[in-house]
N, CA, C and O atoms as a CHARMM CRD file, in Angstrom:
* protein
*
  296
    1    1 UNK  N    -38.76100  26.76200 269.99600 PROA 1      0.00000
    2    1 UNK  CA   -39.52100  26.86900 268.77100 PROA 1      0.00000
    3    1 UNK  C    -40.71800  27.77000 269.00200 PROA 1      0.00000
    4    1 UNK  O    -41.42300  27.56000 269.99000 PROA 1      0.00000
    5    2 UNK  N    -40.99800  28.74900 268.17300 PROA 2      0.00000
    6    2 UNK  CA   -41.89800  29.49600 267.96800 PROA 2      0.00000
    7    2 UNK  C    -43.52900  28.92700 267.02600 PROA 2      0.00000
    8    2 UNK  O    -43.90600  29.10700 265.86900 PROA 2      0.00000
    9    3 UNK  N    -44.14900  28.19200 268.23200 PROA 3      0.00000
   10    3 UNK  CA   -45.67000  27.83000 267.70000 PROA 3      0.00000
   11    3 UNK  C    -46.48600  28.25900 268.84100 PROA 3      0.00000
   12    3 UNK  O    -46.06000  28.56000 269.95600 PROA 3      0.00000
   13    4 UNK  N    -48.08700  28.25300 268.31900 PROA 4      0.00000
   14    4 UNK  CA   -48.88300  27.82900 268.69300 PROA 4      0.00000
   15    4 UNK  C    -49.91200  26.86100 268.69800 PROA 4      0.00000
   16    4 UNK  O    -50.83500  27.06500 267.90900 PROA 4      0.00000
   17    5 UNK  N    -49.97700  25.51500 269.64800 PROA 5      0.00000
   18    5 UNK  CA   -50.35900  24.81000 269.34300 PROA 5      0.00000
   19    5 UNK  C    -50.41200  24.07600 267.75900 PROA 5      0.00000
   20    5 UNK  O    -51.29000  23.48400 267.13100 PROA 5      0.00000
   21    6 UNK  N    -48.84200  24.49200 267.45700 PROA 6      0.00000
   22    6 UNK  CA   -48.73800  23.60700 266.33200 PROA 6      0.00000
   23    6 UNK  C    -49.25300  23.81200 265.08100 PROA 6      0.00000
   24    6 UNK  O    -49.03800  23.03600 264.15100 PROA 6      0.00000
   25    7 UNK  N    -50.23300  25.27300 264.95100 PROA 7      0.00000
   26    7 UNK  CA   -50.69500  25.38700 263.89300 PROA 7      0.00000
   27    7 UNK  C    -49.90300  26.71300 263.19300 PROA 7      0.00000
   28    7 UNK  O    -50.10700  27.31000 262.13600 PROA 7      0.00000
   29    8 UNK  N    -49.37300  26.81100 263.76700 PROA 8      0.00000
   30    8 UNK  CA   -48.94200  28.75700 263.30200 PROA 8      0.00000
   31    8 UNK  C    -47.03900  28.20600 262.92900 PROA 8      0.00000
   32    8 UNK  O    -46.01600  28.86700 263.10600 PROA 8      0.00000
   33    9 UNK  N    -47.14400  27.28200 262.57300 PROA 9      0.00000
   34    9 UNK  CA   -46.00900  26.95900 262.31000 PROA 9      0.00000
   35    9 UNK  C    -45.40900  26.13500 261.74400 PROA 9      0.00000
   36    9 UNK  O    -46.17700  25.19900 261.97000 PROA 9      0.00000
   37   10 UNK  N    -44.35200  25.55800 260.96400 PROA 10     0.00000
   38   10 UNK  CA   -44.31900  24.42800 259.81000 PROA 10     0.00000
   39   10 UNK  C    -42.70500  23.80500 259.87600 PROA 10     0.00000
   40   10 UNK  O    -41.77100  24.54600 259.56700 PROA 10     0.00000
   41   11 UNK  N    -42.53500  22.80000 260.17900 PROA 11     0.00000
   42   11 UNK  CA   -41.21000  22.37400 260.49200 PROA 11     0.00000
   43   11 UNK  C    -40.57400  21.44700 258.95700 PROA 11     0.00000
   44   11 UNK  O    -40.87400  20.27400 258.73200 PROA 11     0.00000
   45   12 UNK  N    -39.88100  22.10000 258.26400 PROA 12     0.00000
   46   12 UNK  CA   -39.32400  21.18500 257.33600 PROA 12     0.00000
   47   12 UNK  C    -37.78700  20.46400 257.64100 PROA 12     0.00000
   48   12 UNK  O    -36.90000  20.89700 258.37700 PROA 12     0.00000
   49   13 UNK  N    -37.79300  19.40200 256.94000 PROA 13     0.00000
   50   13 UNK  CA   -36.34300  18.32700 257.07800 PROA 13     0.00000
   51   13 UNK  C    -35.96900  19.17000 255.66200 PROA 13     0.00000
   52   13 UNK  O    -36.71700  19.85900 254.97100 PROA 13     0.00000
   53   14 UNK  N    -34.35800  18.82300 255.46300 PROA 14     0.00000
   54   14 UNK  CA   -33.65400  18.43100 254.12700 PROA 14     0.00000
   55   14 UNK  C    -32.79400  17.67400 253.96300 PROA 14     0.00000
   56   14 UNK  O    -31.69100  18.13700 254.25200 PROA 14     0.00000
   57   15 UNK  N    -32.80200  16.69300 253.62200 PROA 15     0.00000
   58   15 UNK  CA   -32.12700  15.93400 253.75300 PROA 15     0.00000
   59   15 UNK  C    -30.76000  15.86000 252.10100 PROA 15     0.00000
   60   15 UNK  O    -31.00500  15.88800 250.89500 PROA 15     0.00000
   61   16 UNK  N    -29.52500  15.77200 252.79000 PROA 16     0.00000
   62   16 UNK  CA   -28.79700  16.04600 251.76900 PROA 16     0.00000
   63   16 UNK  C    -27.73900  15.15700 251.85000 PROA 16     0.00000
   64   16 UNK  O    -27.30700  14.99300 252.99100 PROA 16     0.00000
   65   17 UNK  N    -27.15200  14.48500 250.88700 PROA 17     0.00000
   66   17 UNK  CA   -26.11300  13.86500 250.51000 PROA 17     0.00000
   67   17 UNK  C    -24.90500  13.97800 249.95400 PROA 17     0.00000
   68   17 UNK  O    -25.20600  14.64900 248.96700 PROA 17     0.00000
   69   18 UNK  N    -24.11800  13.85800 249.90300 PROA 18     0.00000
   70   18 UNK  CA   -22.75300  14.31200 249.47600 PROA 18     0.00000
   71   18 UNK  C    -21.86400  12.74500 248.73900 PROA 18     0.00000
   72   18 UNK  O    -21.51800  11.76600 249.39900 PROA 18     0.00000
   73   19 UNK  N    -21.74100  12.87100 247.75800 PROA 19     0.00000
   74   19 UNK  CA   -21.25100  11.47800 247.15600 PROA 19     0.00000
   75   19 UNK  C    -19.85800  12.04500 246.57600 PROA 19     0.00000
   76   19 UNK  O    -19.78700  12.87200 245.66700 PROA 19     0.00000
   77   20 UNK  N    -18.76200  11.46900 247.24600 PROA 20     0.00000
   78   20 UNK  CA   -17.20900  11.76600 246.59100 PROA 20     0.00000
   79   20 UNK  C    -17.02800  11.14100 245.31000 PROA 20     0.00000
   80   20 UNK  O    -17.81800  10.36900 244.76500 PROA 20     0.00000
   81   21 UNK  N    -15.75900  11.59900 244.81400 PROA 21     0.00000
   82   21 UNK  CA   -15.30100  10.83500 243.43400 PROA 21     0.00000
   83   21 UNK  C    -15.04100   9.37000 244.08700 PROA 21     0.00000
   84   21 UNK  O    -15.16300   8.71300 243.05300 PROA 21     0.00000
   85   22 UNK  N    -14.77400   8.43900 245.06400 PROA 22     0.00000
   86   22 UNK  CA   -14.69800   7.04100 245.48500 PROA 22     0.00000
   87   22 UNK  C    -16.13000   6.19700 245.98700 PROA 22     0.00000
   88   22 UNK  O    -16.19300   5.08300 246.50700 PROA 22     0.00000
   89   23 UNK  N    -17.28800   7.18000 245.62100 PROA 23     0.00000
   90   23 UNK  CA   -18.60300   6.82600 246.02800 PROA 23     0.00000
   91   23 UNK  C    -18.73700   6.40000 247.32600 PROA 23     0.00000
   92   23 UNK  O    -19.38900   5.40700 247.65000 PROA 23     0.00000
   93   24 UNK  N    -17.94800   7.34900 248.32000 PROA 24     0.00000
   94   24 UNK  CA   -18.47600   7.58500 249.63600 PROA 24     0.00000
   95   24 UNK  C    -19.86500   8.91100 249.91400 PROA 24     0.00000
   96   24 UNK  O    -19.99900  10.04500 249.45400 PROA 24     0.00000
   97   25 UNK  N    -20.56200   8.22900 250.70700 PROA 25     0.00000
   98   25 UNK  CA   -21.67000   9.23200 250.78400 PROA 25     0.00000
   99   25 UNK  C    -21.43000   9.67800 252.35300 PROA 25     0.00000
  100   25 UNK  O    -21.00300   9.16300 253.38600 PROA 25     0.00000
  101   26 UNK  N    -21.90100  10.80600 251.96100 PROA 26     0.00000
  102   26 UNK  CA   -21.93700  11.57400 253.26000 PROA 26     0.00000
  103   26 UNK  C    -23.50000  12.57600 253.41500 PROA 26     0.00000
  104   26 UNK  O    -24.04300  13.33000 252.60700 PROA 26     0.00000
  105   27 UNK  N    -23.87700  12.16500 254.83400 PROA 27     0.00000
  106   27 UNK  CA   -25.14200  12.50900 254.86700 PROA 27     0.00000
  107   27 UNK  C    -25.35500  13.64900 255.49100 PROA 27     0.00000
  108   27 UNK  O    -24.42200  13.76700 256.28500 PROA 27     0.00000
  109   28 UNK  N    -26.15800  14.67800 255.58800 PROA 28     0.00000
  110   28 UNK  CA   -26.67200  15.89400 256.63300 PROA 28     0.00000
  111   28 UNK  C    -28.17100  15.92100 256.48100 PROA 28     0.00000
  112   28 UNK  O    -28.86900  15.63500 255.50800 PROA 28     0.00000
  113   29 UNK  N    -28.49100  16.33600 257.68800 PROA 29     0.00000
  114   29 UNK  CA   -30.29600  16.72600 257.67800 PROA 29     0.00000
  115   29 UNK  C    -30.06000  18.02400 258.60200 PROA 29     0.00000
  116   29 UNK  O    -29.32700  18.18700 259.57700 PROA 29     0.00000
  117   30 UNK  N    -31.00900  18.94300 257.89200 PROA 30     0.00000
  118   30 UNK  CA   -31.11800  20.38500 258.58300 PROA 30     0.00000
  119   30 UNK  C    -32.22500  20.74400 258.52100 PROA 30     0.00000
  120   30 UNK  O    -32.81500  20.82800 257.44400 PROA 30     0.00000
  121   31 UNK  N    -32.95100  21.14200 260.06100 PROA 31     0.00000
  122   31 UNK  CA   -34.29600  21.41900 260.23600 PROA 31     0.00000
  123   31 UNK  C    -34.51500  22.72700 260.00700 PROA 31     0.00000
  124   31 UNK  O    -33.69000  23.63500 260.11600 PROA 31     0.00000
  125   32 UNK  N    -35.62400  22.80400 259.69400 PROA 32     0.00000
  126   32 UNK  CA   -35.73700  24.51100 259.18600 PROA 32     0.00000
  127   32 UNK  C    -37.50100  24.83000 259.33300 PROA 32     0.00000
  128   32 UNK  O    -38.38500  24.29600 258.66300 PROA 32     0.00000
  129   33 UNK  N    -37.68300  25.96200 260.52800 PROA 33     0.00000
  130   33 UNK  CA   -38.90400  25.93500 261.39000 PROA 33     0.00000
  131   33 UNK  C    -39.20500  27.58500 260.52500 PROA 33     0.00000
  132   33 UNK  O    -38.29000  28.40700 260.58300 PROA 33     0.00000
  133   34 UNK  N    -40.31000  27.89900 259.87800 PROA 34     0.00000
  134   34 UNK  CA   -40.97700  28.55200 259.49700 PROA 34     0.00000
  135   34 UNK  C    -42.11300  28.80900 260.35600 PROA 34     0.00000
  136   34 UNK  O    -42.61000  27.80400 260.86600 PROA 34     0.00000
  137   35 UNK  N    -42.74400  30.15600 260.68800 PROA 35     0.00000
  138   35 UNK  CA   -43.68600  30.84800 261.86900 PROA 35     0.00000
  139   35 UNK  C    -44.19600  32.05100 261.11600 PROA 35     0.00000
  140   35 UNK  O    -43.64100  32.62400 260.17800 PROA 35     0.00000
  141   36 UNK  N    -45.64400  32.40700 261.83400 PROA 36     0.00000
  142   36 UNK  CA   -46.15100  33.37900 261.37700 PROA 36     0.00000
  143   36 UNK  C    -45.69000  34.47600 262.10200 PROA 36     0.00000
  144   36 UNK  O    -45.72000  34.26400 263.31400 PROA 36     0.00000
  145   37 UNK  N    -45.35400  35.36500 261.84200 PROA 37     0.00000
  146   37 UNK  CA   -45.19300  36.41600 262.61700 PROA 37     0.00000
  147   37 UNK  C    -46.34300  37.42400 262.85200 PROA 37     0.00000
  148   37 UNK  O    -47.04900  37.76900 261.90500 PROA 37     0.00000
  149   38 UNK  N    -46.54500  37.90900 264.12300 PROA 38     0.00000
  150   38 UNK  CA   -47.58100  38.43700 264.69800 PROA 38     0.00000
  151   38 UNK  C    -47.67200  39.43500 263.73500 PROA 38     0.00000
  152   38 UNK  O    -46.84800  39.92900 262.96500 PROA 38     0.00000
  153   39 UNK  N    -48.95200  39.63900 263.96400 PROA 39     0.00000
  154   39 UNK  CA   -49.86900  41.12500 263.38300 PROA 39     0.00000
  155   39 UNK  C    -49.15800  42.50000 264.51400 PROA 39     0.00000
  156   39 UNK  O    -48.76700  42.68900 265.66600 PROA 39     0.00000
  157   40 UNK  N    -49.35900  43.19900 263.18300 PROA 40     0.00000
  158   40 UNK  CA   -49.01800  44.28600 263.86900 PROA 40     0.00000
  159   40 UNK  C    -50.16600  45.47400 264.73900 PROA 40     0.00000
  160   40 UNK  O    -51.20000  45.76700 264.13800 PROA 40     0.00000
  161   41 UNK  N    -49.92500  46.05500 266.03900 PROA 41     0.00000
  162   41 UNK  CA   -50.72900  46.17600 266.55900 PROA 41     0.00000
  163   41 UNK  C    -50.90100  48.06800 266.42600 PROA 41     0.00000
  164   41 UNK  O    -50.14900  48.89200 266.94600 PROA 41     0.00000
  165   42 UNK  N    -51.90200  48.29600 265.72500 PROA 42     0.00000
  166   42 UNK  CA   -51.62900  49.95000 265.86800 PROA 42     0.00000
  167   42 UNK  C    -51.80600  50.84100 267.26100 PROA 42     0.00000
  168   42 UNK  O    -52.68600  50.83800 268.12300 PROA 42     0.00000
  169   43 UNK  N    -50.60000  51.59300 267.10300 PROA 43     0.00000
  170   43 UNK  CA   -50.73100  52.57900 268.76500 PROA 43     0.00000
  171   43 UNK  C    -51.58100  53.59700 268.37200 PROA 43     0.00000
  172   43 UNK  O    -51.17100  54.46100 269.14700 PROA 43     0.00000
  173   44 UNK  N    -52.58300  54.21200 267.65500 PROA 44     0.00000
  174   44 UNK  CA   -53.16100  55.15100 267.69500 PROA 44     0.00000
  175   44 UNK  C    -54.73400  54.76700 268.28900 PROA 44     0.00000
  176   44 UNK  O    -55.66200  54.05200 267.91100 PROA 44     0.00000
  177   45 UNK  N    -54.41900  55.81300 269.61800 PROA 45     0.00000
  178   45 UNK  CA   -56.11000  55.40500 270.37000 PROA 45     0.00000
  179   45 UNK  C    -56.99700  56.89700 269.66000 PROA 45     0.00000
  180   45 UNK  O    -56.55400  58.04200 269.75700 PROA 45     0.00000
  181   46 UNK  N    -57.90100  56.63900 269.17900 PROA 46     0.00000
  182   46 UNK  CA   -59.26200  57.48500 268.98400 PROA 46     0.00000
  183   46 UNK  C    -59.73000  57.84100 270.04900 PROA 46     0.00000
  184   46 UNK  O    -59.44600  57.10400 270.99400 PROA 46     0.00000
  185   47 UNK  N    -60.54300  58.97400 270.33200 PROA 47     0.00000
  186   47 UNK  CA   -61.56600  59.39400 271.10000 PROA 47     0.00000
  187   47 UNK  C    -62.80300  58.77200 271.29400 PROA 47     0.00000
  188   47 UNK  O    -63.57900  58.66100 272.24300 PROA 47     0.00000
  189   48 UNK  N    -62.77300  58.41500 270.18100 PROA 48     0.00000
  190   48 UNK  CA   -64.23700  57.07500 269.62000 PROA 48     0.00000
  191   48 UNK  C    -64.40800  55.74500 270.38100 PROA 48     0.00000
  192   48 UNK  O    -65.38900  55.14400 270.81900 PROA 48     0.00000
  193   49 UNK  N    -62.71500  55.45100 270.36600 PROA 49     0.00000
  194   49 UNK  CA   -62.63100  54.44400 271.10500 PROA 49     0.00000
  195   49 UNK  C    -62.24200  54.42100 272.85600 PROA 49     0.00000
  196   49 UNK  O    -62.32000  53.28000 273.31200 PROA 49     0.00000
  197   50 UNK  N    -61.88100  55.38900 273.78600 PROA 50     0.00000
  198   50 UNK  CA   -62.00100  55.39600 274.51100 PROA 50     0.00000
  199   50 UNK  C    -62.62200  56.78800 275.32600 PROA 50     0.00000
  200   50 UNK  O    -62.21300  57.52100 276.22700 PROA 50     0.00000
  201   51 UNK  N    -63.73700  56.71500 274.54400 PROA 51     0.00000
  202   51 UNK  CA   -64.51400  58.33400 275.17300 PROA 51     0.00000
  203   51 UNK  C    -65.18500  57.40300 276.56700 PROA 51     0.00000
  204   51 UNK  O    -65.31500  56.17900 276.59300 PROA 51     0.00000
  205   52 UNK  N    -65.48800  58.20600 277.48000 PROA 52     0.00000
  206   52 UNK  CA   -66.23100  58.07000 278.61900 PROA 52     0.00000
  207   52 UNK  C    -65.26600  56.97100 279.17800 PROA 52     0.00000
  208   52 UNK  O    -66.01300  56.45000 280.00700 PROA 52     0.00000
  209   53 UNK  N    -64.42400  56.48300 279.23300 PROA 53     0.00000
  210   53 UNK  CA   -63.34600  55.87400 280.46700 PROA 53     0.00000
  211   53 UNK  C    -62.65100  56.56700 280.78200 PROA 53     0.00000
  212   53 UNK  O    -62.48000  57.71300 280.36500 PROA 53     0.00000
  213   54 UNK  N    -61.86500  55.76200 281.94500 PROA 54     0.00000
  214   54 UNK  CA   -61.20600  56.60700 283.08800 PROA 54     0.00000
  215   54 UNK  C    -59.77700  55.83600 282.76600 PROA 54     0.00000
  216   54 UNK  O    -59.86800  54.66700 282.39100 PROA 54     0.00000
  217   55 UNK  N    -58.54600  56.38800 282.88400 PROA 55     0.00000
  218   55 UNK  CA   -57.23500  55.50600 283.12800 PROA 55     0.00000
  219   55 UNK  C    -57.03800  55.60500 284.50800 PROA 55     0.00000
  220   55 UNK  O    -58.15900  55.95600 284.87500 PROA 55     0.00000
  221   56 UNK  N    -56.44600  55.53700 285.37000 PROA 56     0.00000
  222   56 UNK  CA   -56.09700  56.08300 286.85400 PROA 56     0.00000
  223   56 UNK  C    -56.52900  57.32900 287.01700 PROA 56     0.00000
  224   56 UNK  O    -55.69800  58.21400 287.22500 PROA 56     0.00000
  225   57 UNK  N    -57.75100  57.59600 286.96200 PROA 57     0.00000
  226   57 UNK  CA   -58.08200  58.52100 287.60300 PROA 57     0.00000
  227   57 UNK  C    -58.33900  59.59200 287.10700 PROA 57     0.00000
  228   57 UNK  O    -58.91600  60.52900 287.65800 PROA 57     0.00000
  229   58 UNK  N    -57.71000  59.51400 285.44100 PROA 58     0.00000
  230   58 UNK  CA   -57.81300  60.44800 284.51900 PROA 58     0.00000
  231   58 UNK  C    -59.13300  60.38300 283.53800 PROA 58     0.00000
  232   58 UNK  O    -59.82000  59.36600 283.43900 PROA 58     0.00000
  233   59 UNK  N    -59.37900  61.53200 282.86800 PROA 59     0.00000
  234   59 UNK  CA   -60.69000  60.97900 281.64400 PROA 59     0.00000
  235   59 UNK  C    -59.84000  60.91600 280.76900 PROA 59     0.00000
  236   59 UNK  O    -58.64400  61.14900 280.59300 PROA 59     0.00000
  237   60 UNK  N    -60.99200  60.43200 280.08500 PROA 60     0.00000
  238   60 UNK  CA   -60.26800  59.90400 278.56300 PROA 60     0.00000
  239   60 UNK  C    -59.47600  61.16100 278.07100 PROA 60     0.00000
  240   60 UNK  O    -58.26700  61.04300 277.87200 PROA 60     0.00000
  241   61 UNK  N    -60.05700  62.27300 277.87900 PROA 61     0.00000
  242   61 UNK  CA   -59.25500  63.48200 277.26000 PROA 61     0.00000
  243   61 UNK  C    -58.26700  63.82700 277.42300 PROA 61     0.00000
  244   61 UNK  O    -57.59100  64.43900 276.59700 PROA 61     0.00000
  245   62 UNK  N    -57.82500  63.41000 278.91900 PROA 62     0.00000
  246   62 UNK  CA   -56.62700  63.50300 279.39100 PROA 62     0.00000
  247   62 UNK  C    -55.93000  62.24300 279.46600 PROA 62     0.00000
  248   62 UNK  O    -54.73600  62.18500 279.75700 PROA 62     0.00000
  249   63 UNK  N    -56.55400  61.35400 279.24300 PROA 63     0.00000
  250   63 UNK  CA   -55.20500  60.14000 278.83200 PROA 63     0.00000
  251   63 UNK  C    -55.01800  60.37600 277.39900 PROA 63     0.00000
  252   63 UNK  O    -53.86700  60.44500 276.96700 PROA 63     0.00000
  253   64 UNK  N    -56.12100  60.52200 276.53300 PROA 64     0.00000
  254   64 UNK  CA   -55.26100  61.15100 274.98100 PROA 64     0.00000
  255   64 UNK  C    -54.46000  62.26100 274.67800 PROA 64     0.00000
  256   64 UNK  O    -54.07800  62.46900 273.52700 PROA 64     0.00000
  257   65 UNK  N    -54.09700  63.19300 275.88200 PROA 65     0.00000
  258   65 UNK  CA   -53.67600  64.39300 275.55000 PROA 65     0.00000
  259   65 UNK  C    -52.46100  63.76700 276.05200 PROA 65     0.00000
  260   65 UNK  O    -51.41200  63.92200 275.42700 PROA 65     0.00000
  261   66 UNK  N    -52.50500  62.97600 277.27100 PROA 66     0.00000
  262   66 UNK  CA   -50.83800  62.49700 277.87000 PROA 66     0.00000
  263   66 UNK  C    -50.64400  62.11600 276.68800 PROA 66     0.00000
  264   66 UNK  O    -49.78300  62.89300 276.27700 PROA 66     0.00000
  265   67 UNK  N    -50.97500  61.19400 275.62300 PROA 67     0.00000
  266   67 UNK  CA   -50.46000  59.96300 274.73600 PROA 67     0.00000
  267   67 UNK  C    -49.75500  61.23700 273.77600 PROA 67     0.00000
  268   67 UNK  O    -48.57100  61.35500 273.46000 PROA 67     0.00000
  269   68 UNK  N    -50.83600  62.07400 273.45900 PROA 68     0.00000
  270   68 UNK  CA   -50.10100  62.75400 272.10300 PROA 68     0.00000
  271   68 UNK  C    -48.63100  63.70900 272.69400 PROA 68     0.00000
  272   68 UNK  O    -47.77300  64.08000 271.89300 PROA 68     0.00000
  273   69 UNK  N    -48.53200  64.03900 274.34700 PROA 69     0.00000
  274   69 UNK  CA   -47.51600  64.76200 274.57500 PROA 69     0.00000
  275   69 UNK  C    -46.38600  63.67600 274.53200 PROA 69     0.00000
  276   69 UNK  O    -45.26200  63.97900 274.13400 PROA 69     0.00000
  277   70 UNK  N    -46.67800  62.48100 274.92100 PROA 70     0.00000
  278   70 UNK  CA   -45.92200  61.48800 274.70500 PROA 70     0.00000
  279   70 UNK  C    -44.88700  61.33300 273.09500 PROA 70     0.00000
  280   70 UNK  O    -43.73600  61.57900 272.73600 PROA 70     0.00000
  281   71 UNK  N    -45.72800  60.96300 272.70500 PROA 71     0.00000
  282   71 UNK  CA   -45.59500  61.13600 270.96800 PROA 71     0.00000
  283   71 UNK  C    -44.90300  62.09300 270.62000 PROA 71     0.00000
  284   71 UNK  O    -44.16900  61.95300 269.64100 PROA 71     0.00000
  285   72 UNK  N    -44.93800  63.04500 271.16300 PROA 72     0.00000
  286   72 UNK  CA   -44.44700  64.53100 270.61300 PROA 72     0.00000
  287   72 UNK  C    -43.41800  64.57600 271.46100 PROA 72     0.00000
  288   72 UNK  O    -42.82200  65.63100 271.24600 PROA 72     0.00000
  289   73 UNK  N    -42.74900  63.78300 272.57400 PROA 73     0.00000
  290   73 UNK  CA   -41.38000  64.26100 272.85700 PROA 73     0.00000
  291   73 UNK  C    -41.23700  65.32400 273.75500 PROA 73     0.00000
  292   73 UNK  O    -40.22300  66.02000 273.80700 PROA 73     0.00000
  293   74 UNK  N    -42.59900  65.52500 274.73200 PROA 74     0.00000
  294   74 UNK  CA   -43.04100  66.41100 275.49100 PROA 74     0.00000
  295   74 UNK  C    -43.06600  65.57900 276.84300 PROA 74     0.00000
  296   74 UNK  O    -43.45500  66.10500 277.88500 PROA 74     0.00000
């Protein structure tokens, strides 16, 4: 089951019956688990946001220039 701590998530019963033409009943219950699904996370890094760091060794200019050759299929 997909929760967290029980709050990000909602477990319903249904409970269902089945009554023949001789008034036999027949019973089913089917659980059915509803979840939030994560936020989506955007891949576009700014300059704004990583000016003056380093990745391995690289500056920022050059880890954004890898990303966009990336992107581009380069």
């Amino acid at each position: 089951m997909r929760d967290v701590g029980k709050k990000f998530s909602v477990r319903y019963y249904l409970n269902l019956v089945l009554v023949d033409e001789e008034d036999r009943r027949y019973f089913k219950q089917q659980e059915m688990t509803l979840w939030r699904k994560a936020d989506k996370i955007s891949r576009h890094i700014s300059m704004e946001n990583i000016s003056g760091t380093k990745t391995n060794g690289e500056t920022a200019a050059a880890a954004v220039q890898h990303t966009k050759n990336i992107e581009a299929g380069k």
